[in-house]
C-alpha positions in Angstrom: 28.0 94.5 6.8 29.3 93.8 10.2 32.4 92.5 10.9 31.3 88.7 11.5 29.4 88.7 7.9 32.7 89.8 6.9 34.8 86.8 8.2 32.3 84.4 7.4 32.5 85.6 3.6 36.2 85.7 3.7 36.1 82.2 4.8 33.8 81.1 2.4 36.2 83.0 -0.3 39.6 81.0 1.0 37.3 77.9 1.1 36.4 77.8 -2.7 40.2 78.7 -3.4 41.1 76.1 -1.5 38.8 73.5 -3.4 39.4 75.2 -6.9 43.3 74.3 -5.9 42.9 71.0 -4.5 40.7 70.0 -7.9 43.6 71.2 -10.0 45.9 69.2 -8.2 44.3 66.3 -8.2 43.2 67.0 -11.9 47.4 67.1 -12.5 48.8 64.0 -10.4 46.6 62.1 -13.4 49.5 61.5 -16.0 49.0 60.0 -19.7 50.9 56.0 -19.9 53.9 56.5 -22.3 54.0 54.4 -25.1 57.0 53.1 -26.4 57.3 52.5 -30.5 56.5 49.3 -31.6 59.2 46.5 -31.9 59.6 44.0 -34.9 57.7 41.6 -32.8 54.7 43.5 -32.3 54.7 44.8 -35.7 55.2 41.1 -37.1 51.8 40.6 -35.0 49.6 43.7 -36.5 50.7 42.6 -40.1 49.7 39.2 -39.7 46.4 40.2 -37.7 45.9 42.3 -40.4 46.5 39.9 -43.3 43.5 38.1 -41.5 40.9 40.1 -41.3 41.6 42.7 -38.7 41.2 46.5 -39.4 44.2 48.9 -38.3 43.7 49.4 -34.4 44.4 53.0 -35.1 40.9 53.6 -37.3 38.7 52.2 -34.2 39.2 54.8 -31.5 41.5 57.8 -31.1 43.1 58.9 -27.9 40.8 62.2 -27.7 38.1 60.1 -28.0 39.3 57.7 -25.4 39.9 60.6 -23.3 36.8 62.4 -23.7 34.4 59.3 -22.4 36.8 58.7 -19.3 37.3 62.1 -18.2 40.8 61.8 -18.1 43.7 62.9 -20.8 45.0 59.1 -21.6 48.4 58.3 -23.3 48.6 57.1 -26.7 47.7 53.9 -27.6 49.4 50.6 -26.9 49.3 47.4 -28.6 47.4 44.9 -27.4 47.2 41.1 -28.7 46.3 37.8 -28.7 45.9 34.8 -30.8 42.3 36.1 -32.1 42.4 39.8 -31.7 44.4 42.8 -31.5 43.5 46.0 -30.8 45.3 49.5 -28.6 45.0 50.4 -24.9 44.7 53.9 -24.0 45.9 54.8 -20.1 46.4 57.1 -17.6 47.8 56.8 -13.9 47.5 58.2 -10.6 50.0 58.9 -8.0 48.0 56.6 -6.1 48.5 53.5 -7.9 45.1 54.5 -9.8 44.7 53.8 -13.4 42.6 54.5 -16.0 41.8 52.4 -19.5 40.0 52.0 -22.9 40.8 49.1 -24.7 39.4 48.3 -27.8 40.3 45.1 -29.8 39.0 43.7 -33.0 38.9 40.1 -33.8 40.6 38.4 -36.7 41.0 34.8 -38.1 43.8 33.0 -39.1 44.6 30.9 -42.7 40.9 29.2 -42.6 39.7 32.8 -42.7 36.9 34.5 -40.1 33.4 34.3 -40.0 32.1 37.2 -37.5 28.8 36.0 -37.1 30.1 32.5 -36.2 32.7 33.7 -33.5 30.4 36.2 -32.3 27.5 33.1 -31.2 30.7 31.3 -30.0 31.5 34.0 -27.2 27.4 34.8 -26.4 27.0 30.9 -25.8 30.3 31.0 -23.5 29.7 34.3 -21.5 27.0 35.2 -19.1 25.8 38.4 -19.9 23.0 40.7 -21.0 22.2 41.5 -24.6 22.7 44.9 -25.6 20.4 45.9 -28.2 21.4 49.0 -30.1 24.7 48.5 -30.9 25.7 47.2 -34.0 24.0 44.0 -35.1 24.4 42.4 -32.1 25.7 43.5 -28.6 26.7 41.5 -25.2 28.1 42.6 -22.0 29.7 40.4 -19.6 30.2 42.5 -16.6 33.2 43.6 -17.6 33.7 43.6 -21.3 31.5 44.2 -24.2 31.2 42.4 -27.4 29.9 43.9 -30.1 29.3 42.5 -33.8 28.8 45.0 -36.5 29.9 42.5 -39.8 32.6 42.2 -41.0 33.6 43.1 -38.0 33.9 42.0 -34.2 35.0 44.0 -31.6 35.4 44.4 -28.1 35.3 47.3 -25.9 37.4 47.3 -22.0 37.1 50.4 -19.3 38.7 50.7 -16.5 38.9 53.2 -13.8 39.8 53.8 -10.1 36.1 53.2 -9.2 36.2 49.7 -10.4 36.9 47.7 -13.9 33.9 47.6 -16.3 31.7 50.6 -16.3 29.1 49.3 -18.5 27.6 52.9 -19.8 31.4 53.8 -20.5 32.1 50.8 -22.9 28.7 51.2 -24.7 29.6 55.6 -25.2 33.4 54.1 -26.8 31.4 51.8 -28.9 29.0 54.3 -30.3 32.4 56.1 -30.8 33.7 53.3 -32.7 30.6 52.2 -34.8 30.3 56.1 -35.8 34.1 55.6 -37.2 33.2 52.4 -39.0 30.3 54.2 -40.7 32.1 57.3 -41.2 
């Protein structure tokens, strides 16, 4: 071996180190969102959503599973809300202002009870989006979001990542996750 072939593999060696370190460091400037314990607020909110129809956010989707379909170690999950669903957020940021997200979020009713099948026709006749079959009994994804029925429940499913909101073969993998979990 001459001393040129010599360089160039020394080159190529501090090359690859250099890439190996690089990947680590970008791997670690990705930090898991803190979460913050619940205040009486939000857990005035869960019991209520709760009292009508909504399953415990908690028995949908774990962080590790969150994780494992972005690629990315997420913080533990936050509570999300509105009048007709609640569910937890899972996140991760970047030094770069980048941020990752699962959200899923379960729909409830209120005193007149919640019909699933009902609500579920209600968003498909007020989104435009492509059925999904597959998943659960019925499936629809908007672009951005997907809404999946599997009675007696409604659910949906949110990604987000640097690369742009609403990677559409990420929801459907944290949906799988989550129908595996509701016939577990």
């Amino acid at each position: 071996m001459g001393l040129l072939d010599k360089a160039v593999k020394l080159a190529t060696t501090a090359k690859d180190q250099y890439e190996e370190l690089r990947g680590a460091r970008e791997e670690a400037s990705v930090r898991p969102v803190a979460v913050r314990p619940l205040d009486d607020h939000e857990q005035s909110v869960l019991r209520r959503a709760m009292a009508h129809g909504a399953p415990d956010p908690a028995a949908l989707l774990s962080r590790a599973e969150a994780s494992h379909v972005l690629g990315v170690e997420l913080g533990e999950g936050r509570l999300t809300y509105d009048d007709s669903s609640v569910g937890l957020e899972f996140a991760a940021a970047g030094r770069r202002q980048e941020r990752w997200s699962v959200a899923v979020s379960a729909w409830h009713g209120d005193e007149d009870g919640f019909d699933p099948h009902e609500t579920y026709r209600f968003v498909a006749e007020h989104v435009e989006g492509t059925a999904q079959p597959g998943l659960g009994q019925e499936a629809i994804w908007d672009g951005s979001r997907l809404f999946v029925l599997a009675a007696p429940l409604l659910f949906q499913v949110e990604v987000r990542t640097p690369a742009g909101d609403g990677s559409q073969a990420e929801a459907v993998a944290v949906a799988r996750r989550v129908l595996a979990r509701l016939e577990g």
